[in-house]
KEKE-3310 file (N, C-alpha, C; in steps of 0.2 Angstrom, whole numbers, plus 5000, padded with zeros to 4 digits):
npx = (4959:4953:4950:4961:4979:4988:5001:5011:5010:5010:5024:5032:5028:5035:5045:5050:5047:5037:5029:5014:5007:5010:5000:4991:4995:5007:5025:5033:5047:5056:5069:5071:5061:5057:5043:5038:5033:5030:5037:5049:5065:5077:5088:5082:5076:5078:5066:5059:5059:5050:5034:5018:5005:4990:4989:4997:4989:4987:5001:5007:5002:5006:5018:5028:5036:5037:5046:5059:5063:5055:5041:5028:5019:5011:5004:4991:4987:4990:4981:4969:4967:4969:4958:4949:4952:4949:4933:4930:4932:4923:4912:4911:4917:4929:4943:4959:4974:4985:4975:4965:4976:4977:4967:4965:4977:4989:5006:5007:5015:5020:5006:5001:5010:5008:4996:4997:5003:4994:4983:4988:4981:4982:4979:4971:4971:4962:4952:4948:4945:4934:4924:4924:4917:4905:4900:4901:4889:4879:4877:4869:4858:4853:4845:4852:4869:4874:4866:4872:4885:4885:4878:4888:4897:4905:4912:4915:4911:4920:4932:4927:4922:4937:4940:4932:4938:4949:4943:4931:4935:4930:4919:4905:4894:4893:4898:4886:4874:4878:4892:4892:4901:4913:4927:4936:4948:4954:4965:4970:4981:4994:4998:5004:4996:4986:4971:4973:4966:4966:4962:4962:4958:4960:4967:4975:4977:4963:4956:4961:4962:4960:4951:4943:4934:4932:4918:4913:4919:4910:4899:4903:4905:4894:4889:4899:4911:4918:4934:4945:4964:4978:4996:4999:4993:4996:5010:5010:5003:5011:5021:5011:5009:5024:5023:5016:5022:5037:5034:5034:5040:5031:5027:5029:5012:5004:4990:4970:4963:4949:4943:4933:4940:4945:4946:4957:4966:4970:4969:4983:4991:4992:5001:5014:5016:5030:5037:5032:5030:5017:5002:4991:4970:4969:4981:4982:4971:4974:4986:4980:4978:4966:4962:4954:4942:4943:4934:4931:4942:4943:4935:4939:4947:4941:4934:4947:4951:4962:4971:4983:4994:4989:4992:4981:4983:4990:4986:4981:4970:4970:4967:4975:4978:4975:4964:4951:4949:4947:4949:4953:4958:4971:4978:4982:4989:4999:5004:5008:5020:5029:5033:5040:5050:5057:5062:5068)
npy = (5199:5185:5173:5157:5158:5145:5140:5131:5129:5143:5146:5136:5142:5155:5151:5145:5156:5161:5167:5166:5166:5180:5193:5185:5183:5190:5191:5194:5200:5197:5200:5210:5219:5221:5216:5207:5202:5185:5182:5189:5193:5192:5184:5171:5172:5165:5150:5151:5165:5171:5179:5177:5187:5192:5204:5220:5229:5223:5219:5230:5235:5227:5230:5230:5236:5243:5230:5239:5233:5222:5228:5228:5233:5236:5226:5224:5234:5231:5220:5223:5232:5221:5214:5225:5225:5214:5212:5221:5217:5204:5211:5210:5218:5227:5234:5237:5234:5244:5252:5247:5246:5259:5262:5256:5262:5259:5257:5251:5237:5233:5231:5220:5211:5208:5207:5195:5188:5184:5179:5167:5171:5181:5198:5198:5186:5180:5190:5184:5170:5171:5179:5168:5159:5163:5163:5150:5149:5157:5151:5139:5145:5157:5157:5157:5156:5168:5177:5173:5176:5187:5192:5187:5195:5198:5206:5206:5192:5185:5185:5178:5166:5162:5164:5151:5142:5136:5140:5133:5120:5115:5121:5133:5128:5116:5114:5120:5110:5101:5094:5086:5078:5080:5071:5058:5049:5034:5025:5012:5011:4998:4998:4998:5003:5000:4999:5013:5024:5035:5047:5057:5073:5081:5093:5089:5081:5075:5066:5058:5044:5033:5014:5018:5016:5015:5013:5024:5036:5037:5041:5050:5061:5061:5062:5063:5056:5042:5034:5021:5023:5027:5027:5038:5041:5030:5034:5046:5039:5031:5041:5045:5035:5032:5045:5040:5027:5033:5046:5063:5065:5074:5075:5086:5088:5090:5099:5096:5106:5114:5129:5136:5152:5153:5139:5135:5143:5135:5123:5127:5129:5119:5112:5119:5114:5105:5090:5078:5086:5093:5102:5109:5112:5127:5131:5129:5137:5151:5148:5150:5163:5167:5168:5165:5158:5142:5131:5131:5128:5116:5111:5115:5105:5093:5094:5090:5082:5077:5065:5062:5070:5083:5087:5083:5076:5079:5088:5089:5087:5100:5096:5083:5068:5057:5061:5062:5057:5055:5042:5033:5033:5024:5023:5039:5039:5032:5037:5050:5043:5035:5050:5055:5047:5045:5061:5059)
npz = (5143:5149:5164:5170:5170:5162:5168:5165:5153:5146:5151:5142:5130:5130:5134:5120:5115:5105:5093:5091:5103:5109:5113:5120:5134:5148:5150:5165:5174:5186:5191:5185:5183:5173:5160:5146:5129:5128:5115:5115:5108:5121:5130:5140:5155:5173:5177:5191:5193:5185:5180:5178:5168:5162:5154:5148:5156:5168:5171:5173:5183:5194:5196:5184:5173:5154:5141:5132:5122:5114:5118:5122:5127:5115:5111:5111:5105:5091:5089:5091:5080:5068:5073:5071:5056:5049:5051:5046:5032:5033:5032:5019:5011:5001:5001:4995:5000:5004:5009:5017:5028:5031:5036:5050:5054:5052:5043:5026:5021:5035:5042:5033:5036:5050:5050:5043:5053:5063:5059:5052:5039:5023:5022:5008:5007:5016:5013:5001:5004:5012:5003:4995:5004:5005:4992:4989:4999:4991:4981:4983:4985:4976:4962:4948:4942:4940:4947:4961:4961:4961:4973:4981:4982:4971:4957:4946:4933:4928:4938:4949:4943:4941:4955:4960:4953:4962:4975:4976:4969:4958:4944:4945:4940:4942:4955:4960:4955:4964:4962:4952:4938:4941:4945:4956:4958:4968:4979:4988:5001:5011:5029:5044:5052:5048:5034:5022:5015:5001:4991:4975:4968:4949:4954:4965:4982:4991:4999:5014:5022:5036:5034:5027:5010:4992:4993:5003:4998:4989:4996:5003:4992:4984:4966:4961:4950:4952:4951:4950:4956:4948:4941:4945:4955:4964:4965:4974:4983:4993:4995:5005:5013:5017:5028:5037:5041:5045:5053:5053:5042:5035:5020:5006:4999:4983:4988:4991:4995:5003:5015:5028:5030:5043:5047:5036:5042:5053:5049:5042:5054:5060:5052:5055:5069:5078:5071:5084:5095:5103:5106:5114:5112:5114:5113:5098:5093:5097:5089:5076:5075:5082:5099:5108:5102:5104:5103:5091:5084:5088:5079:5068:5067:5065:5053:5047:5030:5027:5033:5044:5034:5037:5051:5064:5074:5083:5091:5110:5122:5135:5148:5151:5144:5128:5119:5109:5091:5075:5069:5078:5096:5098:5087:5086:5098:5093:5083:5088:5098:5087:5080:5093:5094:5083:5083:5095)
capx = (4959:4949:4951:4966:4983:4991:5008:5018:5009:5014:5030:5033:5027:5038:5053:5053:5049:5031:5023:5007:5008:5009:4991:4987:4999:5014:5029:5033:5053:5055:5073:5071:5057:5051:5037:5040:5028:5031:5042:5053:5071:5081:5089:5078:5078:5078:5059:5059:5062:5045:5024:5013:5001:4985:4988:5000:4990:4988:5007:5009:4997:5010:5024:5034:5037:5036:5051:5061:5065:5049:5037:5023:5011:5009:5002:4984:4984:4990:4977:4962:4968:4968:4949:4947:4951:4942:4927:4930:4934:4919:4905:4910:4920:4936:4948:4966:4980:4984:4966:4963:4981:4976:4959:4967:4983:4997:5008:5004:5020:5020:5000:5001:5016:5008:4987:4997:5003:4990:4978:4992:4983:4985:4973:4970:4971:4957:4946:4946:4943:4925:4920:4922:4910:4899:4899:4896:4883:4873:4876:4866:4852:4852:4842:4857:4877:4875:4865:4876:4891:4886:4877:4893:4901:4910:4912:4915:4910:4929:4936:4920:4925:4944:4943:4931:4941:4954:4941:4926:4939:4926:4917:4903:4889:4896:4894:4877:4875:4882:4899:4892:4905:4920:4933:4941:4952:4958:4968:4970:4989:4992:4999:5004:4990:4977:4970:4973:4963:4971:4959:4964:4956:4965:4973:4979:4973:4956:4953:4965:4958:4959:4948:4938:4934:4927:4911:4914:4920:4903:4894:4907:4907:4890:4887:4907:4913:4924:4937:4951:4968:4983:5001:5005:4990:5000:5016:5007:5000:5017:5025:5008:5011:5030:5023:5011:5026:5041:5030:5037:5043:5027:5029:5027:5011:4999:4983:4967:4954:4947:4938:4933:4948:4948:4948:4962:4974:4971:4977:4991:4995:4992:5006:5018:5019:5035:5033:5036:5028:5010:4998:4982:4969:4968:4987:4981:4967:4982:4992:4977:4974:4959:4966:4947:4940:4946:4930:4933:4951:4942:4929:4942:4952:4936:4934:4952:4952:4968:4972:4993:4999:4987:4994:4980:4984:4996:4985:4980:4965:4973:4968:4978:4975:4975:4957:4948:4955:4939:4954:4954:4963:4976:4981:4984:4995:5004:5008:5014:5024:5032:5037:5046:5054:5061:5066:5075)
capy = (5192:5184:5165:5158:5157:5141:5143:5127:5132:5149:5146:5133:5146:5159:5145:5145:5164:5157:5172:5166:5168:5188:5196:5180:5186:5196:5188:5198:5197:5200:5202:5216:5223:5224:5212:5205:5196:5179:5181:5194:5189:5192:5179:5169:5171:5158:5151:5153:5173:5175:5179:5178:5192:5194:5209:5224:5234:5218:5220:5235:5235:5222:5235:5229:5244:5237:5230:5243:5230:5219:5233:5224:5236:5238:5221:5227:5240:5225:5216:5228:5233:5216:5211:5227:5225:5207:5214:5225:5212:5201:5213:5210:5226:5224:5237:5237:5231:5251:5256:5244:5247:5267:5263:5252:5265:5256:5257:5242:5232:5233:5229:5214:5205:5209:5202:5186:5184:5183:5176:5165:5172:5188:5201:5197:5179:5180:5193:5179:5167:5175:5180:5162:5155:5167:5161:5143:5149:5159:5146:5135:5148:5161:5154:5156:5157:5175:5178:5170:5178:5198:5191:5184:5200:5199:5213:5204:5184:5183:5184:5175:5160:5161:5160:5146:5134:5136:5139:5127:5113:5114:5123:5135:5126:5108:5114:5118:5102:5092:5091:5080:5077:5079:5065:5055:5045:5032:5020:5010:5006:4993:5002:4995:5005:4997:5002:5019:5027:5041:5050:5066:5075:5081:5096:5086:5073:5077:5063:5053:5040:5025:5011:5021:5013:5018:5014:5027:5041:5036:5043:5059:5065:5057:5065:5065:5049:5039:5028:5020:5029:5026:5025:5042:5041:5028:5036:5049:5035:5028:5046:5046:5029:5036:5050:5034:5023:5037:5050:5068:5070:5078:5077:5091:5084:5093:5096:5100:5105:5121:5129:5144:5156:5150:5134:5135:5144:5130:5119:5128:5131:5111:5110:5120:5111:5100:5083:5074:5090:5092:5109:5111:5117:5133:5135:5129:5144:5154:5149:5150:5169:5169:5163:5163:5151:5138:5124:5132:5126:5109:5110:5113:5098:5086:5095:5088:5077:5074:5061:5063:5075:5090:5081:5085:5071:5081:5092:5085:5092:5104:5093:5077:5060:5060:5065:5061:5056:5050:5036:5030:5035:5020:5027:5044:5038:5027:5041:5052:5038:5037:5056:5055:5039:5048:5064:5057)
capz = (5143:5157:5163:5171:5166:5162:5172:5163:5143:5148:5150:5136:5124:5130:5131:5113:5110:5103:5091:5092:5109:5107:5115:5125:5140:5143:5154:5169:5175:5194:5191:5181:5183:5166:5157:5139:5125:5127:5109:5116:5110:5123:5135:5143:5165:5175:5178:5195:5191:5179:5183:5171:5169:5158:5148:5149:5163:5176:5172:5177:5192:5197:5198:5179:5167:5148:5139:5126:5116:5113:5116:5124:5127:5108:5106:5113:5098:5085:5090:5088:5073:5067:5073:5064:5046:5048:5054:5037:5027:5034:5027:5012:5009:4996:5002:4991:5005:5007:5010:5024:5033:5031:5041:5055:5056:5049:5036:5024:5022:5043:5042:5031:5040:5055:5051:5041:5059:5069:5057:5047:5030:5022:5022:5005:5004:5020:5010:4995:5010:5014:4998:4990:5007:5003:4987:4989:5001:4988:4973:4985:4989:4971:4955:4943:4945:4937:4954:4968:4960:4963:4981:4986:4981:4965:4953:4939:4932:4928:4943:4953:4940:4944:4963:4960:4951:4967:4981:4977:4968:4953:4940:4951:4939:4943:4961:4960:4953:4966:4961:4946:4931:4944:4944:4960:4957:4971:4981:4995:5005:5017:5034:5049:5056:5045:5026:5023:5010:4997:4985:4974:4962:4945:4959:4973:4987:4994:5006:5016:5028:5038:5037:5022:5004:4988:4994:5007:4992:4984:5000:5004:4985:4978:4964:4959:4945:4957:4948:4952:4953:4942:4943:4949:4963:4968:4970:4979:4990:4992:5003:5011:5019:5022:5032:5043:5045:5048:5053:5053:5037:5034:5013:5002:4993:4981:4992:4985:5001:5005:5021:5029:5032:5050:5045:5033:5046:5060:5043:5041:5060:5063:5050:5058:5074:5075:5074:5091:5096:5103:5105:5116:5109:5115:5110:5091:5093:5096:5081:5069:5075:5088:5103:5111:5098:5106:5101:5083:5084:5088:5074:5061:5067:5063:5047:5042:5027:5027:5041:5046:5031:5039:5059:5070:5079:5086:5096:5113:5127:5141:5155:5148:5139:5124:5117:5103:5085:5069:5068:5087:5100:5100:5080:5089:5102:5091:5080:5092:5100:5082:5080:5098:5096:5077:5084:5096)
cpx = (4956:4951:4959:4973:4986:4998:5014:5017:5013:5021:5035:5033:5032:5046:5055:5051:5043:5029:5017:5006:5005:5002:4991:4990:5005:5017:5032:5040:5055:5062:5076:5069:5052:5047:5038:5034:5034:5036:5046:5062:5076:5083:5084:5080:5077:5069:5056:5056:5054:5037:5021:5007:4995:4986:4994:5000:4990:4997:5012:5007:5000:5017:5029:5033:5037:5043:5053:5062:5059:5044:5031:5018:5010:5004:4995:4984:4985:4985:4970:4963:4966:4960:4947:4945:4947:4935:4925:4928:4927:4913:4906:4915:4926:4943:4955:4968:4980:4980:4966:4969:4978:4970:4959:4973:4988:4999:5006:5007:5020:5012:5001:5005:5011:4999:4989:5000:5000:4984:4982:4988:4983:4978:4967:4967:4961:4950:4944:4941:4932:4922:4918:4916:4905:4896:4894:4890:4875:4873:4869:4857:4848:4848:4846:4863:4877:4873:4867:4882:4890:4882:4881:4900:4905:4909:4911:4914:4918:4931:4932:4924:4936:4945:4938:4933:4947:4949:4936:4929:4934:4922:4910:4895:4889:4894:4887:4874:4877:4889:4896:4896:4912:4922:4938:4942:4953:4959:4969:4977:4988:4997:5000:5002:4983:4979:4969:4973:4965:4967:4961:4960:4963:4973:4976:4973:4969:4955:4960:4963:4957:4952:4941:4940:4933:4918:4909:4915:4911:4898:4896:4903:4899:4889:4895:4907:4918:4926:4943:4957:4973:4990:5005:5000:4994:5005:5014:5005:5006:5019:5019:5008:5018:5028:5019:5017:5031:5037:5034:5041:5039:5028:5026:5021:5007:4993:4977:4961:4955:4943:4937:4941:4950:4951:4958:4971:4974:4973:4986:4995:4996:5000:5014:5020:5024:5035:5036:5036:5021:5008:4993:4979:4967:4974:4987:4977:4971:4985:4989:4974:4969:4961:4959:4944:4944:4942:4930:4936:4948:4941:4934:4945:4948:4935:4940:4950:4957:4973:4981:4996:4995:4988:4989:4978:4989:4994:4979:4976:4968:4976:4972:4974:4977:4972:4954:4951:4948:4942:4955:4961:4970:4980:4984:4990:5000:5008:5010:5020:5030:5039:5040:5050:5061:5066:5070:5076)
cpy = (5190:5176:5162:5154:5151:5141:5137:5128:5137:5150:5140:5139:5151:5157:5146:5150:5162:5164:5173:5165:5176:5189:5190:5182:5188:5192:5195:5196:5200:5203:5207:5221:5225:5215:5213:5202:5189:5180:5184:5189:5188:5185:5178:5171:5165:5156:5154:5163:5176:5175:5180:5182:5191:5198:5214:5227:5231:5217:5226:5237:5234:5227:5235:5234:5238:5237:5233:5239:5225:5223:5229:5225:5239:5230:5221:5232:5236:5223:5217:5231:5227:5213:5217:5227:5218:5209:5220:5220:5207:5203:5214:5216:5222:5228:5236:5236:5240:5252:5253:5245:5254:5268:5260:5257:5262:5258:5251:5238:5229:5229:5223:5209:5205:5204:5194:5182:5180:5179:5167:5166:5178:5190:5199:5189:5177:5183:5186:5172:5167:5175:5172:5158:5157:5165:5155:5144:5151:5152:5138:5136:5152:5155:5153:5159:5165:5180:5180:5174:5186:5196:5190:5190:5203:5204:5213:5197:5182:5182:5179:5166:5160:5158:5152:5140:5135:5134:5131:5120:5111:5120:5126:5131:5119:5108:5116:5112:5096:5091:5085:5081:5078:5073:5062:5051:5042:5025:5020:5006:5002:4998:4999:4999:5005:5001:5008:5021:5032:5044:5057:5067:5077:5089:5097:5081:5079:5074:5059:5050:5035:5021:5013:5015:5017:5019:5022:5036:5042:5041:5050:5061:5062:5058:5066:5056:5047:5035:5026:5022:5024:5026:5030:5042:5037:5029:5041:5045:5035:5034:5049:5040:5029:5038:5046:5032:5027:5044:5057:5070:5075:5081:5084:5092:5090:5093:5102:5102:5112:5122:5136:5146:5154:5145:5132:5139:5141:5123:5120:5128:5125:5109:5114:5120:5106:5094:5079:5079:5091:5103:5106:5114:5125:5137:5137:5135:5150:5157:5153:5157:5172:5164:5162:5159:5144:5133:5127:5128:5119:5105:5110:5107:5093:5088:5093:5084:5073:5072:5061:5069:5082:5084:5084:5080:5076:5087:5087:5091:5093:5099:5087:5072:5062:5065:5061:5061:5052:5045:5032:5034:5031:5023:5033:5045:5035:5030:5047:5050:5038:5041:5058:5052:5043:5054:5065:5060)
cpz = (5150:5156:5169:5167:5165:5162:5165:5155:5143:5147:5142:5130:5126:5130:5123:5109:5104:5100:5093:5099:5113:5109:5119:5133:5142:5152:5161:5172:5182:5193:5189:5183:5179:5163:5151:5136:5126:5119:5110:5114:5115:5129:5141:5154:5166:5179:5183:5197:5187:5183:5176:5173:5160:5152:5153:5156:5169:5177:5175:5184:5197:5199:5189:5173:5159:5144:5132:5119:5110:5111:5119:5124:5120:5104:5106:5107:5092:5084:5089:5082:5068:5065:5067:5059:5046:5050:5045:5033:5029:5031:5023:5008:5005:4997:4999:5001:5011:5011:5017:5029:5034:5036:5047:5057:5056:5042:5031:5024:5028:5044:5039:5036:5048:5055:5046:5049:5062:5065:5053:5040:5029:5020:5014:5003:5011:5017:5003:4999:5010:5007:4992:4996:5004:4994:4985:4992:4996:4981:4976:4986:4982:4966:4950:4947:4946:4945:4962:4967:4964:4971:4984:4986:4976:4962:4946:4939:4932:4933:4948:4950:4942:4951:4962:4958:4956:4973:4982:4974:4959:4950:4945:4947:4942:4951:4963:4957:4956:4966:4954:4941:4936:4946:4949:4959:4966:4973:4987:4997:5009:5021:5039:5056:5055:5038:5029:5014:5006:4990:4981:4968:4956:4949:4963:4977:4990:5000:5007:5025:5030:5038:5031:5014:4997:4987:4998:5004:4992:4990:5001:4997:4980:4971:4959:4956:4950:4954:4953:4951:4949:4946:4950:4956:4966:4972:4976:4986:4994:4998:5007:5019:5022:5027:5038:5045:5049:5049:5054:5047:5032:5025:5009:4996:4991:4986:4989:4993:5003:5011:5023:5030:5038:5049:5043:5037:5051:5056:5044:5050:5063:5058:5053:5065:5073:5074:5081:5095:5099:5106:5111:5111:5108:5113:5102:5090:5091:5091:5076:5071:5082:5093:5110:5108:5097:5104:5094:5081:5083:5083:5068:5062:5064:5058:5043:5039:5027:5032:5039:5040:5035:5047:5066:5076:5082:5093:5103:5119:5131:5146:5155:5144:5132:5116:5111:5099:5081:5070:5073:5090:5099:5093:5083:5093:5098:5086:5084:5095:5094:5082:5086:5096:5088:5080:5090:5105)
residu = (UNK:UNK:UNK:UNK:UNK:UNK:UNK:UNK:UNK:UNK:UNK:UNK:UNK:UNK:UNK:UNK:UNK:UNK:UNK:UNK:UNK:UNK:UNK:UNK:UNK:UNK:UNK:UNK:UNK:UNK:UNK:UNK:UNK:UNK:UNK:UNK:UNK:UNK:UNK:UNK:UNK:UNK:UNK:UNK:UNK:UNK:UNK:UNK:UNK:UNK:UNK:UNK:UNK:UNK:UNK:UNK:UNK:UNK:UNK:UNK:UNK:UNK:UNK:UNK:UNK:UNK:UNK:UNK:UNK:UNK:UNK:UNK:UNK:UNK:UNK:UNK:UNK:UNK:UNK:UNK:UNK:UNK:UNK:UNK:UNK:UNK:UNK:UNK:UNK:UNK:UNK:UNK:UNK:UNK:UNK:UNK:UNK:UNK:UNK:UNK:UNK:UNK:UNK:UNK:UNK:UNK:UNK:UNK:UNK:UNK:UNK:UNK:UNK:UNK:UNK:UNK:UNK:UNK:UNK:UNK:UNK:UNK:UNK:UNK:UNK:UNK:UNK:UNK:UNK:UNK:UNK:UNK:UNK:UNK:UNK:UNK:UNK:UNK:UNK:UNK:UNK:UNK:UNK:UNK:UNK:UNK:UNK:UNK:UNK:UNK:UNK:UNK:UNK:UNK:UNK:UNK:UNK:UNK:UNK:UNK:UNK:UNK:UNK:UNK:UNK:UNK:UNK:UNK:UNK:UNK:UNK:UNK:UNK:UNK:UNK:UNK:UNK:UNK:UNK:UNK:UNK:UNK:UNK:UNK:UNK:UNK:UNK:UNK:UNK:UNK:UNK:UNK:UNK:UNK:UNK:UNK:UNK:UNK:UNK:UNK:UNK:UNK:UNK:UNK:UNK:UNK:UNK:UNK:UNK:UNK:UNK:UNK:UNK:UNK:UNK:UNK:UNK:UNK:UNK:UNK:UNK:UNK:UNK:UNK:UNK:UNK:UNK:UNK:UNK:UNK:UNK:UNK:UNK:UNK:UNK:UNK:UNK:UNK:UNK:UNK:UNK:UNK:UNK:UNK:UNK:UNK:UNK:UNK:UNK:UNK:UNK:UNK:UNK:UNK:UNK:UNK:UNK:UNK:UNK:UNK:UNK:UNK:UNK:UNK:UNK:UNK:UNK:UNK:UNK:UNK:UNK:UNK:UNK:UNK:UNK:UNK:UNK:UNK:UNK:UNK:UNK:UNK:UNK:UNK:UNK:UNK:UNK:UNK:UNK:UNK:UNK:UNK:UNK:UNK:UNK:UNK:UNK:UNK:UNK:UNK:UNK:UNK:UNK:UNK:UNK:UNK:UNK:UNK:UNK:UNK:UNK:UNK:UNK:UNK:UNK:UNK:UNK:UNK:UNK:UNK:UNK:UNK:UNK:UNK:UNK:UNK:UNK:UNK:UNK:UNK:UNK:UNK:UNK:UNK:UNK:UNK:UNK:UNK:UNK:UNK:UNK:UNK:UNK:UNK)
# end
């Protein structure tokens, strides 16, 4: 790891014993002698008491043996392992769970927990990941589906059509088409942060977004029947303007949006900050796996559809302020203001 260390993240992340921490830097404890991964359980020292080192061997250079308990110096062979099987998994290869733990040198139960950590998805759910980009990419480039499907890897039309009606949200002729004959439904709440727009398809909300219309739909989705929603889009609307006025209850809704794998783990990773809680973007990198693709981390944030229930308002640029927001800044701050003010 190269760069310098951010002494007060650094410790925050080791404060609360951060996983996604692991591989970015290892805690050094003067008092001891020995150097911990930031998740290390054991009773914290007192700040004063800690150094932050780079990696393992800048930790030992420094004099601190590695802790028995944490294992430290095992995070650098996690981690290679890891890029590994992605690096498998990326050309396309299909490896069973087994097969790619046995190529990386793990057991596989041990493997999987271990690459859903650092990537939040599973080797599997990552391989399906790749193979459905590669799909919409070829249905966009091939002559027929029949084509795109065995370019994009598939083995069989069966399966090609299954991940499609999850990956791409539609039929894989419908998306070569445009999205034509697909059906959004929506509604607009009133908000005491402005209209807030709420579209779902028949598998969950798609778009959620201030200040947006159905004209707006018409432009995102052209090619898609846009009508108005119905009772239960309503109720749907209903705990997403909850989740605006009492922010943090972060509801449980159906969501229908797809992205690359990175993507979808800087989704999930934005959802597991707490609310009244904020990230850098170098810590969400971090979370979502690759804690070098830092303008990644950024790029998936502006790829959210989902304004407050996926919260990346909640991640704020290193050097301070509060940064960018599609929804303005003053929205941003007023929903963090909120989720303090709630928890308290």
């Amino acid at each position: 790891m190269t760069g310098t260390i951010d002494d007060d993240a650094a410790w925050a992340a080791f404060d609360r014993r951060d996983r996604a921490a692991d591989g970015r830097f290892v805690v050094g404890v003067r008092t001891t002698g020995i150097y911990c991964r930031p998740s290390c359980p054991a009773r914290r020292p007192q700040r004063r008491n800690v150094a932050f080192h780079h990696d393992a061997a800048a930790a030992e250079a420094a004099g601190f043996r590695a802790c028995r308990r944490c294992r430290p110096d095992a995070v650098a062979r996690d981690h290679l392992a890891v890029r590994e099987a992605v690096a498998i998994l990326d050309r396309g290869e299909t490896p069973s769970l087994a097969e790619l733990a046995a190529r990386v040198g793990y057991a596989p139960h041990h493997f999987q927990r271990l690459f859903t950590r650092a990537t939040g998805v599973s080797p599997a759910a990552y391989a399906r990941a790749r193979r459905a980009a590669r799909a919409a990419e070829a249905l966009n480039t091939e002559t027929s589906v029949t084509d795109a499907l065995y370019a994009a890897g598939y083995a069989a039309p069966s399966r090609f059509y299954d991940d499609a009606a999850v990956r791409l949200g539609m039929a894989p002729a419908r998306w070569k088409a445009g999205g034509a004959g697909e059906t959004i439904r929506w509604t607009i709440s009133a908000t005491s942060l402005g209209p807030l727009l709420v579209a779902a398809t028949d598998r969950g909300i798609c778009r959620i977004a201030f200040d947006e219309d159905a004209d707006s739909l018409r432009v995102r989705f052209p090619h898609a029947d846009i009508r108005p929603g119905d009772a239960a889009l309503d109720a749907l609307g209903a705990q997403v303007v909850a989740a605006v006025e009492r922010p943090g209850l972060d509801p449980d809704l159906p969501l229908d949006v797809r992205g690359t794998a990175f993507q979808e783990a800087v989704w999930q990773a934005l959802r597991r900050i707490p609310p009244g809680e904020t990230r850098s973007y170098a810590e969400l990198a971090a979370m979502a796996g690759r804690p070098g693709a830092v303008r990644a981390a950024g790029t998936a944030c502006g790829a959210n559809t989902l304004a407050v229930v996926i919260p990346c308002h909640r991640v704020l640029p290193q050097g301070g302020g509060v940064g960018g927001y599609a929804y303005g800044p003053e929205r941003k701050a007023e929903l963090l203001a909120r989720e303090r003010k709630r928890r308290g």
